[in-house]
C-alpha positions in Angstrom: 0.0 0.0 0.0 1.3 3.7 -1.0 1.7 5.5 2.4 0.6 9.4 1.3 4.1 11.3 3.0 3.7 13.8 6.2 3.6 17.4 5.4 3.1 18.9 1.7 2.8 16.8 -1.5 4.9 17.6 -4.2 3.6 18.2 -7.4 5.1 16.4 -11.0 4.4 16.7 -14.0 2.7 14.6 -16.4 4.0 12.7 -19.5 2.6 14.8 -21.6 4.9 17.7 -20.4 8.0 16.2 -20.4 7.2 15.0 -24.1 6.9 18.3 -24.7 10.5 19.8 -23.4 12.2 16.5 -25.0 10.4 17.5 -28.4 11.2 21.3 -27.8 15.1 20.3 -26.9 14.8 18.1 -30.1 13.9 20.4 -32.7 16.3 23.0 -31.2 19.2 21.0 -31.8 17.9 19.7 -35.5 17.7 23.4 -36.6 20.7 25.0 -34.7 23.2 22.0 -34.4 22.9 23.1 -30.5 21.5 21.5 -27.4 19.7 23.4 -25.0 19.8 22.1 -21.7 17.9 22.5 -19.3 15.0 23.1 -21.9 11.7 25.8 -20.9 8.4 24.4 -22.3 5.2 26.4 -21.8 2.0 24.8 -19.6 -1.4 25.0 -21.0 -2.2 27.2 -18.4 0.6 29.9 -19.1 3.7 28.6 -16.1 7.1 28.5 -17.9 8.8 25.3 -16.5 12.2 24.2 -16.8 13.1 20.5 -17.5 16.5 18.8 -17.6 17.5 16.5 -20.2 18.8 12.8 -19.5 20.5 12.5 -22.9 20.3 13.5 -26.2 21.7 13.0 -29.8 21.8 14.0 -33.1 22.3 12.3 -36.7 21.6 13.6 -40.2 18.2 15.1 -40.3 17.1 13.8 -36.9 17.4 14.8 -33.6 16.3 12.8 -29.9 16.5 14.0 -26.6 14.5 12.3 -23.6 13.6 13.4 -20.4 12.6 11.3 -16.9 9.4 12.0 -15.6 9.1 12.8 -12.2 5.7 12.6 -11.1 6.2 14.3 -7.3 4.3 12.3 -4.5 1.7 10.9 -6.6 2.1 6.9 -6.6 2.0 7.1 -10.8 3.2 3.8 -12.7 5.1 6.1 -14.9 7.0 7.9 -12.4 10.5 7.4 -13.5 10.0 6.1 -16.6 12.1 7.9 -19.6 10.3 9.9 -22.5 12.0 9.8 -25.5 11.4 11.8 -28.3 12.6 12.0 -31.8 12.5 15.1 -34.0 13.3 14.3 -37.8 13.0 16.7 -40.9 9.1 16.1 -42.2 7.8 16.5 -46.0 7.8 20.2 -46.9 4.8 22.4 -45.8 3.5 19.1 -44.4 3.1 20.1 -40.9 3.6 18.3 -37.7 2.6 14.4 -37.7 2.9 11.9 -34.8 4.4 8.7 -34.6 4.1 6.2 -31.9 7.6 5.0 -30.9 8.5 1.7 -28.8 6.3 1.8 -25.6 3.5 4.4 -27.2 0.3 2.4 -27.9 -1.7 2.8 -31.2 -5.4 3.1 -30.4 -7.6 0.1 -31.4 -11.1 1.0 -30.3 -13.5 3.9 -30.7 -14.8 6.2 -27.5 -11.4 7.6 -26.6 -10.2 11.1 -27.4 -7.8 10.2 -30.3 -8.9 8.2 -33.2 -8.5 4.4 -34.3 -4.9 4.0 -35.5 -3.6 7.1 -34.3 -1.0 6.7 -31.6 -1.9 7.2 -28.2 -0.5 10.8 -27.9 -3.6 12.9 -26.5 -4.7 16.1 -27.4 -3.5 18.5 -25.1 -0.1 17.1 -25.1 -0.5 16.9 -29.1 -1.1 20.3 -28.5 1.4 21.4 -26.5 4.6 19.5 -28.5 3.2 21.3 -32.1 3.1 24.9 -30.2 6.7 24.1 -28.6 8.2 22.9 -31.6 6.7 25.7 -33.7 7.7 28.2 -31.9 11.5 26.7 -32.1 11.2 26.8 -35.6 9.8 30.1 -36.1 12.7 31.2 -33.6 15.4 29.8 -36.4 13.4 31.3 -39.1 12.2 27.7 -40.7 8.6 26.3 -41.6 7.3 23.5 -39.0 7.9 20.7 -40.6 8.5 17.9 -38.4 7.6 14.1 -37.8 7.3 13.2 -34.2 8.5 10.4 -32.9 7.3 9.9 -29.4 8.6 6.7 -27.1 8.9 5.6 -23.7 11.3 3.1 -22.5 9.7 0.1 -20.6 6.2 0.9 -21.6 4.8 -1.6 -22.7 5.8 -3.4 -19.6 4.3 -0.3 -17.5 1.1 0.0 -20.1 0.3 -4.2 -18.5 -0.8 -2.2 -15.1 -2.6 0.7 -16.1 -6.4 0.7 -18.0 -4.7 0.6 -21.7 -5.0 -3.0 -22.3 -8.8 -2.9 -21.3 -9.3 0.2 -23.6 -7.9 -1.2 -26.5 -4.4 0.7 -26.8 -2.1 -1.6 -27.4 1.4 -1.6 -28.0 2.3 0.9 -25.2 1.4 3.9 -22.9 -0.6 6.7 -23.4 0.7 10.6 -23.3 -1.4 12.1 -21.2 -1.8 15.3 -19.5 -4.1 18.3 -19.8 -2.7 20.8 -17.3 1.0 19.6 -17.5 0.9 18.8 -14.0 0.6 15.6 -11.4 -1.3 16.8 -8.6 -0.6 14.1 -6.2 -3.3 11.5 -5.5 -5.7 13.1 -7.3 -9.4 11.4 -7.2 -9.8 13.5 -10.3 -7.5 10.9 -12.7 -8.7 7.8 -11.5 -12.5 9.1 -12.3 -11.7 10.1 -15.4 -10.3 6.7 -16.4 -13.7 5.6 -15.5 -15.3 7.7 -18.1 -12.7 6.7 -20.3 -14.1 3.0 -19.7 -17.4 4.0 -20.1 -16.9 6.0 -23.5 -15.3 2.7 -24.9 -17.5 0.6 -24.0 -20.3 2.5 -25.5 -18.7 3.5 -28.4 -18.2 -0.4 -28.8 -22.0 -1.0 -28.5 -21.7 -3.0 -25.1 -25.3 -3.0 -23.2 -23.6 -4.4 -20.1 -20.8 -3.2 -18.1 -19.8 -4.0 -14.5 -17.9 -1.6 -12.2 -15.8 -3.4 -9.3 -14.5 -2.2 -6.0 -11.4 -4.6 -6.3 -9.8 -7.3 -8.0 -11.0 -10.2 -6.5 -14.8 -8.7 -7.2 -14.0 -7.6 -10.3 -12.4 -11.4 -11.3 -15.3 -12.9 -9.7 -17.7 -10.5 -11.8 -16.3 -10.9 -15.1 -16.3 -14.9 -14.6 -19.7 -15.1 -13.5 -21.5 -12.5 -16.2 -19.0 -13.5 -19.0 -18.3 -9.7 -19.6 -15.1 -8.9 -22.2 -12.4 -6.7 -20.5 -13.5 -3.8 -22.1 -16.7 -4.0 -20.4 -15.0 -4.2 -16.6 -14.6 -0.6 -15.3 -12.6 -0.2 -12.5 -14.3 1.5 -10.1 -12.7 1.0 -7.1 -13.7 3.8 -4.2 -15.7 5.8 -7.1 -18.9 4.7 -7.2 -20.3 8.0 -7.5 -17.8 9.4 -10.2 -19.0 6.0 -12.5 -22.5 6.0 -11.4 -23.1 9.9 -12.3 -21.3 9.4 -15.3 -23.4 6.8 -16.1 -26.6 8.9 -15.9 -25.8 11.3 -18.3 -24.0 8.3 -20.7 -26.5 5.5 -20.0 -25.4 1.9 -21.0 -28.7 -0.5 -20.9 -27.0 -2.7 -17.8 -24.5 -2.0 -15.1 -23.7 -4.4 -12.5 -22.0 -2.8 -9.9 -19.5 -5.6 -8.0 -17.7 -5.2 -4.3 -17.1 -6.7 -1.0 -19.3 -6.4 2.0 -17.6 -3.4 3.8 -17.4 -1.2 0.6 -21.1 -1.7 -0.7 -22.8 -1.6 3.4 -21.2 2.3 2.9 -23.1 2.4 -0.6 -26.0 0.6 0.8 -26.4 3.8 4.0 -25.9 6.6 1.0 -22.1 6.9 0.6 -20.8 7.2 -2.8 -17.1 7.5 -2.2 -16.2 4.4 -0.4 -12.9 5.3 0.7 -11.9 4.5 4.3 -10.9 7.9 4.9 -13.9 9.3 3.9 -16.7 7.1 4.8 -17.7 4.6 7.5 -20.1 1.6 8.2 -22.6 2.7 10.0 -23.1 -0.6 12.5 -26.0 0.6 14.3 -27.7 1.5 10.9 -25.9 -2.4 9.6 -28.1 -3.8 12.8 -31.6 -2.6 12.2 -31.2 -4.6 8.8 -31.0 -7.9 11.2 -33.2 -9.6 13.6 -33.7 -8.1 16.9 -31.8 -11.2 18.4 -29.0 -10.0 16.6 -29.3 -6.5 16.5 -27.0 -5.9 19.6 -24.4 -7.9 18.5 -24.3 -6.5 15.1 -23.9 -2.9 16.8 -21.3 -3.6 18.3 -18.9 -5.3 16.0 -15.5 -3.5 15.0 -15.9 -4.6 11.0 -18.5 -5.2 8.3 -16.6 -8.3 7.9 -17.6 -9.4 11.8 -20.6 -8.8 11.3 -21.4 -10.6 8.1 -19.7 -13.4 9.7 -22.1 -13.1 12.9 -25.5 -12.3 10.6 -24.6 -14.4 7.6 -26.1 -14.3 4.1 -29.6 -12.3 4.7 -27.8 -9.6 5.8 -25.9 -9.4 3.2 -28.7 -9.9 0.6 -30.0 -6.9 2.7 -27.4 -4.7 1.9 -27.2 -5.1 -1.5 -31.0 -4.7 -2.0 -30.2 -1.1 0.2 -26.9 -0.4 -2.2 -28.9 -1.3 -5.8 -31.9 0.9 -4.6 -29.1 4.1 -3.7 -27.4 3.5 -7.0 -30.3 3.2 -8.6 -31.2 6.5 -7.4 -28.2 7.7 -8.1 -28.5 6.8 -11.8 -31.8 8.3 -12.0 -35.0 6.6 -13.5 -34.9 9.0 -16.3 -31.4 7.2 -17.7 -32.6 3.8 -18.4 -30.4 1.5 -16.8 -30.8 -1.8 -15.4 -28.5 -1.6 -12.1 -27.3 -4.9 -10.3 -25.4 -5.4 -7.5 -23.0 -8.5 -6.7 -21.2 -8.7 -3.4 -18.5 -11.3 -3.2 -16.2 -12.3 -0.2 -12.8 -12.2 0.4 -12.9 -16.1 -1.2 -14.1 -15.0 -4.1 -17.8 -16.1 -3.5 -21.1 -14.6 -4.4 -22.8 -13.9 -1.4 -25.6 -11.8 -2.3 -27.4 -10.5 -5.6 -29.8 -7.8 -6.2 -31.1 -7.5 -9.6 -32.9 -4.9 -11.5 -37.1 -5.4 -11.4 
């Protein structure tokens, strides 16, 4: 488990960004024959930021440079990971195109902000490296004419443990980034890999998809409703951020997966299930038993103790109390047939609620 560090987080910057400063240094030294290092790159949001290069070289009509990423405190797979980029001389007045190198995936499925067969280079940092390199070239009084070449060393090994594989980028990891910045442990980038998930799944006209609070529920899920990857969404402590989502980007059937502990907090009304911002209720837990129990169930230190002590009914309870919440949540109005599954720690079903 990542341990957040006392005191201040420290803020990184995305790969995106240092694309960009390994592009900018790139182009430089094609034009001029000189390296600039360390290279200043322009945010979107107007902060000039000064990154150092980790190596660099130059051949006839090309140029590479690469920079490490350094992603602050934020627990990011790529932290570390080098991003190379190589600047050649493109086809007169044909602009700026983009290449995915080793460790860049190529997209393979529609819903995500870049199209099928492009490389996996998003927009903002597509941005970003054309205004950077542009401006070198206008600087040395040439036209923008550049092919991008865009790598990362050890990504395809780091793409195995992010959401790529499931979204149908293969080959590699994405370039991400729309501020330039990591803020660390940010809710804001997991949820938006959600709506990732859900944009491909719809754009690949799946009418079921399940959202999991961990891996053994998610396994368990896929197994049991014999859902494609693509169709798993990985939910974790976001049930809200999927579930809202969901509403205003219905798909016809979501089944929404998790253990005991996280789906009795969704079953009392919470919708971030994170232990640091939302508890069992156990007296609430105990009026769902009967009165024999009820004392016992009150007074238990976990929602694993006390699903032990009540046993199956109460944990058919709760997920009748989580599908009716996230069926609110969803809103009538969207059309979706909501399900809950909540599995143990041994990977078994022990309750189901299913849409009327």
């Amino acid at each position: 488990m990542v341990r957040k560090p006392d005191g201040p987080l420290r803020t990184g910057f995305t790969t995106g960004a240092c694309a960009t400063a390994a592009a900018a240094a790139a182009a430089g030294a094609l034009l001029t024959g000189e390296w600039v290092d360390p290279v200043e790159i322009t945010l979107p949001r107007g902060q000039r930021v000064m990154f150092p290069l980790h190596a660099h070289a130059r051949g006839p009509g090309w140029a590479r440079a690469s920079v490490i990423k350094d992603a602050g405190d934020d627990p990011d797979v790529t932290n570390g990971a080098e991003i190379v980029v190589t600047v050649s001389s493109g086809v007169a007045d044909g602009g700026i195109g983009f290449v995915a190198g080793a460790g860049v995936g190529r997209v393979t499925r529609p819903g995500l902000p870049v199209a099928v067969g492009e490389p996996a280079i998003n927009p903002v940092p597509r941005q970003m490296i054309t205004q950077a390199v542009s401006d070198v070239a206008q600087a040395a009084g040439m036209p923008p004419d550049f092919t991008v070449e865009v790598s990362v060393v050890n990504g395809a090994e780091l793409a195995a443990k992010t959401w790529n594989p499931r979204l149908g980028i293969e080959g590699g990891l994405s370039i991400l980034g729309t501020t330039g910045i990591v803020r660390p442990f940010s809710c804001a980038a997991w949820i938006a890999s959600i709506h990732r998930g859900v944009d491909v799944a719809r754009a690949s006209g799946l009418g079921h998809v399940a959202g999991a609070t961990g891996a053994t529920s998610e396994r368990v899920a896929q197994a049991h409703l014999g859902l494609p990857d693509h169709a798993m969404l990985d939910m974790g402590d976001f049930a809200g951020g999927m579930l809202k989502y969901l509403r205003r980007h219905p798909v016809a059937r979501v089944t929404v997966a998790g253990g005991f502990g996280k789906l009795a907090k969704l079953a009392q009304g919470a919708l971030d299930l994170h232990s640091g911002r939302s508890q069992v209720d156990f007296a609430r837990l105990a009026a769902l038993v009967p009165p024999q129990q009820r004392a016992a169930v009150a007074g238990c230190n976990t929602a694993m103790q006390a699903l032990e002590l009540a046993g199956a009914p109460l944990a058919q309870a709760v997920a009748r109390d989580a599908r009716r919440v996230a069926a609110q949540t969803v809103g009538a109005g969207a059309g979706i047939a909501l399900d809950i599954m909540i599995v143990d720690r041994a990977g078994r079903i022990v309750a189901e609620a299913f849409a009327p």
